[in-house]
N, C-alpha and C positions, 0 to 999 in steps of 0.2 A: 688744591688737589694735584698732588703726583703724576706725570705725566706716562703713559706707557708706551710702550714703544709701537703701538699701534698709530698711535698722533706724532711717532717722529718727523713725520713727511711734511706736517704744520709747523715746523720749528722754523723760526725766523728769530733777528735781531730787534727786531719793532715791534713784537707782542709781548703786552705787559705780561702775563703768565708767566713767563720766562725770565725778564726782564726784575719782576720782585723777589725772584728766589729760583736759581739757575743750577744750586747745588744739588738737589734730587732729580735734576735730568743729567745733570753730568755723571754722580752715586749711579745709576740708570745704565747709562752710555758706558761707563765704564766697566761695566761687570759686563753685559750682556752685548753690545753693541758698538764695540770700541773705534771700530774705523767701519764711517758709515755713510754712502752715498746719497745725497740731495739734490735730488731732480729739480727742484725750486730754487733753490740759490744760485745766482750766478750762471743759471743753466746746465747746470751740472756741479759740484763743487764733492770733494770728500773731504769729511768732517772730522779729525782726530782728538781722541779724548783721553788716552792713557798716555803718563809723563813717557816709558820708554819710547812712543811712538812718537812724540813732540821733540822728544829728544834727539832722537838718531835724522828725523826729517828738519830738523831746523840745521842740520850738519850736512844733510845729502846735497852733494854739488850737482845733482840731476836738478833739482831746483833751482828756481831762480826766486828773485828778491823784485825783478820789472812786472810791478802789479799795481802802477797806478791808474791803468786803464779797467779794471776788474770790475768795480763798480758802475761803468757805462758800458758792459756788457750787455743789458737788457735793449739797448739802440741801435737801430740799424748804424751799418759803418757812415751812410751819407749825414746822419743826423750828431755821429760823434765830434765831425769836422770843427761843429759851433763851439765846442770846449776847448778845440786844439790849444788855446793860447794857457790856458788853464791845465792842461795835460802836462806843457812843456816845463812848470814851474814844479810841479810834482814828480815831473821823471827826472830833474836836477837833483833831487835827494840822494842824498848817501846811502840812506835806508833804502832805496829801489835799483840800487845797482849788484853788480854783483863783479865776482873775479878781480881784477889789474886794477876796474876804473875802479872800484870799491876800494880797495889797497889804498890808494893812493889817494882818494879824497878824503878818506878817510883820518889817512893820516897827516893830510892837508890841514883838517879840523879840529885834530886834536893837538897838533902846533898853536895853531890858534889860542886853544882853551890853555895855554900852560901856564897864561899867567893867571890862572882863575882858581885859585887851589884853597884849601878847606882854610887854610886863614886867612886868608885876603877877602872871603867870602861871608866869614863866620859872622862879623860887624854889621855886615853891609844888611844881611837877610835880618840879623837880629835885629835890627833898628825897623826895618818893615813890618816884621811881625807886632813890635812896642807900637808903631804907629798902630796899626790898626786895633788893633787889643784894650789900646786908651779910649778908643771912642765908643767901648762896647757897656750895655747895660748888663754888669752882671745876676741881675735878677730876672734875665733871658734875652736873648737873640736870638738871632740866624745865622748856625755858624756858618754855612754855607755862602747866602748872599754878602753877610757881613767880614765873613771873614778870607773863607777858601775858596771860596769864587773871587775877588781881586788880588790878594798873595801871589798866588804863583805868576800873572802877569807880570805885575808891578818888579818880581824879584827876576823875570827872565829880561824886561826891559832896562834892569839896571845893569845885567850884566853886557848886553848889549850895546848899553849905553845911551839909549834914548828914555825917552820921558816918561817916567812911572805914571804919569799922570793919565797917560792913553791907554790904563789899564781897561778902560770901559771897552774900546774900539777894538782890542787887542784878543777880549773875551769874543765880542760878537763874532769878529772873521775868524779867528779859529773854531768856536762854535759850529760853524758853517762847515769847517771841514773833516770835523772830529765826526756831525752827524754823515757826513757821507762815506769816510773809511771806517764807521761802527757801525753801520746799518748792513743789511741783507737785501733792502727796498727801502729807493729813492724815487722820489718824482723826478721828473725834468724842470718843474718848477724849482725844486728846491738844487739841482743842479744849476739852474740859469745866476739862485742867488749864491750859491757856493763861488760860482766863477767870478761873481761880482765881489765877494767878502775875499775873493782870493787876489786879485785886481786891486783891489785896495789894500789890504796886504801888504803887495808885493810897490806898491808909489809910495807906501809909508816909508818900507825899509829901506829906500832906493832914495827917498827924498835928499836933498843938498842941505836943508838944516839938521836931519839925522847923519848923515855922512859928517859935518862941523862937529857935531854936539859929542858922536863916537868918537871924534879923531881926538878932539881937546880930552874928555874922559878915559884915552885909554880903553874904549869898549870892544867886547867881540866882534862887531859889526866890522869896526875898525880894521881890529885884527885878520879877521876874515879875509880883506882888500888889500893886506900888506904882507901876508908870510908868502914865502915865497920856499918850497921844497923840492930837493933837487931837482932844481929849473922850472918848475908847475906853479902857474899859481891861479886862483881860483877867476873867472871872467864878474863880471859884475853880475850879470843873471845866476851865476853859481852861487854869490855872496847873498845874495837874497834869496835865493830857496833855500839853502844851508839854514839861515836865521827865519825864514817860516817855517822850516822843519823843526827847528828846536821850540820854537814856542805854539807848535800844534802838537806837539809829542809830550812837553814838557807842563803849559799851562792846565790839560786836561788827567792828568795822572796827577799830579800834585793835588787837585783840588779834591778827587774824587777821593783818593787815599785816604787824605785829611777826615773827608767826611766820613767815608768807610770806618776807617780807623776810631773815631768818637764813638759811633755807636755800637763798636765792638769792646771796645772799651766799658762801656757802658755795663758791661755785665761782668768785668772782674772787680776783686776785691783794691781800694785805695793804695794797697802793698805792695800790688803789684803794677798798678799806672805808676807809681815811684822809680821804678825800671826804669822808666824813661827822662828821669830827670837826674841821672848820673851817668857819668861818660864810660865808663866800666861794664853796665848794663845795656845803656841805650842802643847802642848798638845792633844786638841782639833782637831787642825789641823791636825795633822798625825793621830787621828781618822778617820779624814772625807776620808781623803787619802786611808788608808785603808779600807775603806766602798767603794766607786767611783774608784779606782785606783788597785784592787784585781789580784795581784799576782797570785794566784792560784787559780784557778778557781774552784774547787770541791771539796768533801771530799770523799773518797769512806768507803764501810762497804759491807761486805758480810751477807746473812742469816746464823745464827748457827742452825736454822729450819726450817722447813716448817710451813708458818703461811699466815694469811692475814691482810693485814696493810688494811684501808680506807684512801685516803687521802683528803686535805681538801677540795674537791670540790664534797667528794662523790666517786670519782672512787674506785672498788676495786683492789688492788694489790696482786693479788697472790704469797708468795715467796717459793721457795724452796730451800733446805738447800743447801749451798754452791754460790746461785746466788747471782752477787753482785748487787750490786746498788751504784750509783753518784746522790752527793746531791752537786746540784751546787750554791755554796756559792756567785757567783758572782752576778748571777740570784738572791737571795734570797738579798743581799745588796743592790737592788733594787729596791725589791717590796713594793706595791705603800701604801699595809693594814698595812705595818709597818714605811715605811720610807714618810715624806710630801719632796715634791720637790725630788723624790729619785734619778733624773739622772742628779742636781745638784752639782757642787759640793761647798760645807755651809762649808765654812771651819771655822767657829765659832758657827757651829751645836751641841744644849746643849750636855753636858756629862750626863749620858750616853748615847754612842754611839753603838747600839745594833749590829752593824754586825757580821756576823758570820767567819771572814777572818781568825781567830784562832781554829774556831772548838767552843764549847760550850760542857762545862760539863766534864768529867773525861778525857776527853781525846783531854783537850785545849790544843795546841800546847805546847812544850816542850820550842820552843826558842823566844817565841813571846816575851816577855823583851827585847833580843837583836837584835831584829829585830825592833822594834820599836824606840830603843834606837839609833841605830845604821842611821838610816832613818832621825830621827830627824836632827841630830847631821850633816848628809850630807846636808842636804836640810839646814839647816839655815847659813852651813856655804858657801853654794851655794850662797846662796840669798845677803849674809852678804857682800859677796867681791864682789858680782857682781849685784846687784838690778836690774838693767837689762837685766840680763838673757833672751835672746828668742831663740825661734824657730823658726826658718826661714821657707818658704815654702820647701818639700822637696818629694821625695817616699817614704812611711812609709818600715822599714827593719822590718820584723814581726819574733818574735822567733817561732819556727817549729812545735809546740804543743800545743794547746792551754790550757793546762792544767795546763803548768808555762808559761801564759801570759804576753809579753810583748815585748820589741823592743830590737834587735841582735846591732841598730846603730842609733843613734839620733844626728845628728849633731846640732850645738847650739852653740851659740856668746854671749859674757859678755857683749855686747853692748844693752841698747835699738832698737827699731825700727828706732825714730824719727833721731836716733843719727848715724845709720850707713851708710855710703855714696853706 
């Protein structure tokens, strides 16, 4: 059932209603109630749901990007202390700075990545996808736990350059932190185990045989502890939140994508999943993917002041300093003033392809190249071995947050319809 704007006030991140099918409240939100204040989130929070409104607010310098305390809002200040050590590894992110320090770590990081570029890369991920691919039954699995659920770790650790093998450990501590920057409501329980998956985390990346293993491989990690720009160069605790940012950002959009994208897939014709397995095409197509198929559902920003936004329908938005605000990116890859056919999915829809599933403007995702890349490279060598890939009728397994949208379990057969007895 259809939400109506009478039950907007119930909207969270953590109820399945929402969580199984998010686009008839956003359809909703967007026509009648585009910028909309929530007395329950976050203790205040305003909610933006049309692309011009996401657009022009992920650009306003009245915002800020320092929102990794937003989530322990519901805590008295005396009780937030216990996280401090855990606070401090997530205010080192790139992604939560803003102005000069942003500038420049920024561009600290992507010194780093230069030696990681689409051919040096293309081998490496393709050999991971072949491994895991070889061990699949294709008269069904899980693409999910079998496949997109360990990929993206495995391929953010090689570039790294530690051990694909810790893809299991790699899953659980990000897990811990994806559900606390996708949620709306957290326990303190699962805060006490967030800090603890983040603590361990942060001794993995930090460790003396990952610092050996990066240095001998050439890995980011490495890199991370040796570029040195104009005179800056990153502390050790910087090199380590930088590399939990990337594979908390990066492990949980690649998997969900993945599964997104299959069972979106699922309902076009064979002619058109072929898109994806020519370089000409492909492209394209993993645009559209990421427009209709959006991983991550929002962007957040807090006020750096008290100001008033208008937004485009006319409403005024009162901000005051420190409140945040959710610009939801999924909602805006939708709407109808920017996108024709927007709840289509065109997978040969011209380039460019305007969504906002990376963020827009200084503060475009850090790892969208290898998330794209990596997306690609699954998806066609999906297609490539098995053209008949389906999805059979099933219960949708929904992940727990809607804010890293997308499915915990997709079972799925290398067979056709016509062709399975």
């Amino acid at each position: 059932m259809s939400p109506g704007l009478a039950s907007v006030d119930d909207f969270s991140h953590n109820q399945f209603r929402y969580i199984e099918d998010p686009f008839p409240f956003y359809a909703l939100m967007r026509e009648r109630s585009p910028a909309r204040l929530s007395g329950t989130i976050f203790g205040g929070t305003w909610l933006m749901f049309r692309y011009a409104d996401c657009v022009r607010l992920m650009q306003d310098e009245r915002l800020s990007n320092a929102r990794s305390a937003v989530p322990l809002r519901f805590l008295p200040p005396e009780q937030r202390e216990e996280f401090a050590d855990m606070l401090d590894i997530y205010g080192r992110w790139l992604a939560f700075h803003d102005g000069t320090e942003h500038t420049r770590n920024r561009r600290q990081a992507n010194r780093g990545y230069v030696p990681f570029t689409d051919a040096y890369l293309e081998p490496r991920i393709q050999a991971l996808v072949d491994r895991l691919l070889d061990r699949l039954d294709p008269t069904g699995f899980d693409l999910i736990s079998e496949f997109a659920f360990p990929l993206p770790a495995m391929v953010i650790a090689d570039v790294l350059g530690v051990p694909v093998e810790a893809h299991a450990d790699l899953n659980r501590w990000t897990d811990d932190i994806a559900h606390l920057f996708g949620s709306t409501s957290v326990s303190v329980e699962h805060l006490r185990r967030t800090r603890e998956s983040t603590r361990q985390l942060a001794d993995f990346l930090a460790s003396e045989d990952n610092a050996r293993r990066s240095r001998a491989e050439g890995g980011l990690l490495h890199q991370l502890r040796e570029i040195e720009v104009r005179g800056h160069r990153f502390s050790e605790r910087d090199v380590v939140a930088q590399a939990a940012l990337l594979l908390f950002a990066g492990v949980a959009s690649i998997r969900y994508l993945i599964g997104n994208s299959v069972h979106a897939l699922d309902a076009v014709s064979p002619a058109d999943r072929e898109l994806l397995l020519h370089p000409g095409t492909a492209r394209p197509a993993v645009e559209e993917l990421l427009r209709v198929c959006t991983p991550v559902s929002f962007v957040g920003r807090v006020a750096a002041e008290d100001f008033e936004y208008t937004a485009s329908d006319g409403t005024a938005v009162p901000l005051r300093e420190g409140q945040p605000l959710l610009l939801y990116v999924a909602s805006a890859n939708r709407d109808p003033e920017v996108f024709e056919r927007p709840d289509e999915l065109v997978l040969d829809r011209p380039l460019p392809n305007r969504h906002l599933t990376f963020g827009v403007g200084r503060h475009l995702c850090f790892g969208d190249p290898l998330v794209r890349q990596t997306t690609r490279i699954a998806l066609s060598s999906l297609y490539r071995r098995w053209p008949g890939l389906h999805v059979p009728p099933q219960e949708a397994n929904w992940n727990n947050n809607l804010g890293f949208h997308g499915f915990t379990s997709l079972r799925v057969t290398g067979e056709a319809p016509e062709h399975r007895r």
